[in-house]
MDTraj code that builds the backbone (N, CA, C; nanometers):
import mdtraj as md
import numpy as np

residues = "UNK UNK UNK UNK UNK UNK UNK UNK UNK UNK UNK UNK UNK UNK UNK UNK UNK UNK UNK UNK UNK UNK UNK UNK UNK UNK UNK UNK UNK UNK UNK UNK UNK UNK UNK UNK UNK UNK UNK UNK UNK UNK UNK UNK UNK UNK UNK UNK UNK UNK UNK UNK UNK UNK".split()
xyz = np.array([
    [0.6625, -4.2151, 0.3800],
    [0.7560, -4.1097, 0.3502],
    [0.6923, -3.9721, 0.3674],
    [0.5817, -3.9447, 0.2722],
    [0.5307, -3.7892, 0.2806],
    [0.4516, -3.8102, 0.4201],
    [0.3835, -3.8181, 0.5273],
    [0.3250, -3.7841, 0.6023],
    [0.2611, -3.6630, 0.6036],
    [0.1041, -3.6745, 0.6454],
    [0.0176, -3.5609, 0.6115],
    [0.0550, -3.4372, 0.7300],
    [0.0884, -3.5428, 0.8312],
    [0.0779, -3.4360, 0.9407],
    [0.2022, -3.3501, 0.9323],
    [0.3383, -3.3935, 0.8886],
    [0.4094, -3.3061, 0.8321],
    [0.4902, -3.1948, 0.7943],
    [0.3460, -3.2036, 0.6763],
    [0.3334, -3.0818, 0.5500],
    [0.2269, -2.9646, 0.6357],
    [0.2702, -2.8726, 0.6286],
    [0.2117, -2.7452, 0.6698],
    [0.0497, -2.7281, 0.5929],
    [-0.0348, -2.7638, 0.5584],
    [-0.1131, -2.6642, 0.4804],
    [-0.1132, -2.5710, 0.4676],
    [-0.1698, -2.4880, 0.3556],
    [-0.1419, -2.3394, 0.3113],
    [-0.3082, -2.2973, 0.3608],
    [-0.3609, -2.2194, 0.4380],
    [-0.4758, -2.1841, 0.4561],
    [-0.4735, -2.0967, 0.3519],
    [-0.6503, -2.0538, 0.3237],
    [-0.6667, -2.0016, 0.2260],
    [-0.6700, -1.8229, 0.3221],
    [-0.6781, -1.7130, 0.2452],
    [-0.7047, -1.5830, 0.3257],
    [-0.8685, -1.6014, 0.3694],
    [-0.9039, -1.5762, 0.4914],
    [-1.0776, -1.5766, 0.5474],
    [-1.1111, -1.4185, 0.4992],
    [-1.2384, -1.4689, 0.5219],
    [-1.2964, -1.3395, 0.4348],
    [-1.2842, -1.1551, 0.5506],
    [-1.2625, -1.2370, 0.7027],
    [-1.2920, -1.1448, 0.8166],
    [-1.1319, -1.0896, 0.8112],
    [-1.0343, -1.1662, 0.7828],
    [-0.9353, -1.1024, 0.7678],
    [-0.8864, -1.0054, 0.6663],
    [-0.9162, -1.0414, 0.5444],
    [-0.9452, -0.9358, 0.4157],
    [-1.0240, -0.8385, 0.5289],
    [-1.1625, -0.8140, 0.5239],
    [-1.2263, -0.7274, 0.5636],
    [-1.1523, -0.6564, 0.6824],
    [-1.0741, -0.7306, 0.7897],
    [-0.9673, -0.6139, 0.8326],
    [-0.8850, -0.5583, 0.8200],
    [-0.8504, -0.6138, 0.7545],
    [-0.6954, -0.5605, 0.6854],
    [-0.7052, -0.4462, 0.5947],
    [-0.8254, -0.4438, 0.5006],
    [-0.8692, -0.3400, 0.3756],
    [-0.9005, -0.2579, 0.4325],
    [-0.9737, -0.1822, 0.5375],
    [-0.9394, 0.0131, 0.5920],
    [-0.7746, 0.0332, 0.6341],
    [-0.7396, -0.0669, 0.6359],
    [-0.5729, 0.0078, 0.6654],
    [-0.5060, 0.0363, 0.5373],
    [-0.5230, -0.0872, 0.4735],
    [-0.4539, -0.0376, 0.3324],
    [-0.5073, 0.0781, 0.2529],
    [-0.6237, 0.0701, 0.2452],
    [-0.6853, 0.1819, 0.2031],
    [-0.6543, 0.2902, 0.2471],
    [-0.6538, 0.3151, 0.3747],
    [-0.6177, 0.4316, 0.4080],
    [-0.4948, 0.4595, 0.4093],
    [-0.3606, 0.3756, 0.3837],
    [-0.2438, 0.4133, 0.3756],
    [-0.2311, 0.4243, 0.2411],
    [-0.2656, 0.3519, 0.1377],
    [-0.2919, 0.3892, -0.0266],
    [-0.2947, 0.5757, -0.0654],
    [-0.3817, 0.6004, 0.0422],
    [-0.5229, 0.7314, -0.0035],
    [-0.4389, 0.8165, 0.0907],
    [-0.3302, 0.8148, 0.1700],
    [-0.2552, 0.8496, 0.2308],
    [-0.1520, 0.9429, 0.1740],
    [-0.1132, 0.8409, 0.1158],
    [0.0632, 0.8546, 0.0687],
    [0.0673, 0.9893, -0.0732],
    [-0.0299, 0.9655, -0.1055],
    [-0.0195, 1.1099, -0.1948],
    [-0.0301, 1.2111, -0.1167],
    [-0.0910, 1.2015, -0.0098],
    [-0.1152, 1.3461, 0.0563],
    [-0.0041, 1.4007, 0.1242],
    [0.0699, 1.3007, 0.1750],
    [0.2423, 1.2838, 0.2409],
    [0.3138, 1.3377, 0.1514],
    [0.3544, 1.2913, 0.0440],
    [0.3872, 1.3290, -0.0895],
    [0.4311, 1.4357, -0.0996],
    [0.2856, 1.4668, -0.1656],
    [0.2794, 1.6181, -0.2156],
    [0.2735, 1.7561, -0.0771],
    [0.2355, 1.7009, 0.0007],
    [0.2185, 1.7822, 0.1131],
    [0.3805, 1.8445, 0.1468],
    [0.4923, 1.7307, 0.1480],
    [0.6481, 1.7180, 0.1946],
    [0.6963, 1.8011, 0.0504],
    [0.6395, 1.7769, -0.0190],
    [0.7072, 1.8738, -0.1602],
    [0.6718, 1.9937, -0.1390],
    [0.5543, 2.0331, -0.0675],
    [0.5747, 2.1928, -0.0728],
    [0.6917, 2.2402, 0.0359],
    [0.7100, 2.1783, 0.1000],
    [0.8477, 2.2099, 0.1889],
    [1.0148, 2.1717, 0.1459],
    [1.0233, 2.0403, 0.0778],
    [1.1380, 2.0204, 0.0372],
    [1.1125, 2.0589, -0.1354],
    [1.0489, 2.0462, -0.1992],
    [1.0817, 2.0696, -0.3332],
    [1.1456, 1.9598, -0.3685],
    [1.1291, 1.8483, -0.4093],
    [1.1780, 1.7298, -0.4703],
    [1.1459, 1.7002, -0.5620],
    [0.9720, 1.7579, -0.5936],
    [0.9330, 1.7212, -0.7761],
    [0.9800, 1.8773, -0.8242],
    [1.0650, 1.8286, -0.9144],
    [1.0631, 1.9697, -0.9860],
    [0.9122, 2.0305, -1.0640],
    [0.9761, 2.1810, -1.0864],
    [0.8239, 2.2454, -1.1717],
    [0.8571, 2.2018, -1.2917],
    [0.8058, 2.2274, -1.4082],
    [0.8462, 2.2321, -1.5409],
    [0.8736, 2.3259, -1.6292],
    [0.9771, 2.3372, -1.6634],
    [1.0571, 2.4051, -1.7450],
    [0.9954, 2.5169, -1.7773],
    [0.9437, 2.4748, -1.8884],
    [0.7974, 2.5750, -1.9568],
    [0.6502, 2.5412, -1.9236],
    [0.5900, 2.6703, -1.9289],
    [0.4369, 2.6729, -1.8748],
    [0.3144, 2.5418, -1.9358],
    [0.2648, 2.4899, -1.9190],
    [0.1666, 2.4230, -1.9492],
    [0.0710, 2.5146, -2.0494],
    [0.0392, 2.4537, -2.1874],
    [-0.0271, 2.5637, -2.2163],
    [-0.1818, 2.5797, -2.2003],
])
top = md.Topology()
chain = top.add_chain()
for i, resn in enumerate(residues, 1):
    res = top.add_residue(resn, chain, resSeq=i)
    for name in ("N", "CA", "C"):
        top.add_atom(name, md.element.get_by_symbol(name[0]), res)
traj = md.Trajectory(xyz[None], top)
């Protein structure tokens, strides 16, 4: 009934693929604030706050 050949195995993640994959994420992580805040000084989407910080 179950047959091995089958069932798909689930490979595990290799270590060379982590290691490529992590400068992209990283750098899209370390990115996205700079996008962010950069697009807010042009559109204004985070508001300021009300009153001053003291």
């Amino acid at each position: 009934m179950n047959n091995p050949a089958t069932i798909p195995a689930v490979q595990p993640t290799s270590p060379a693929l982590r290691t490529r994959r992590a400068p992209a994420v990283v750098r899209i992580l370390l990115g996205l604030p700079f996008a962010i805040f950069g697009l807010n000084s042009f559109l204004n989407f985070i508001p300021q706050p009300e009153t001053p910080l003291p």
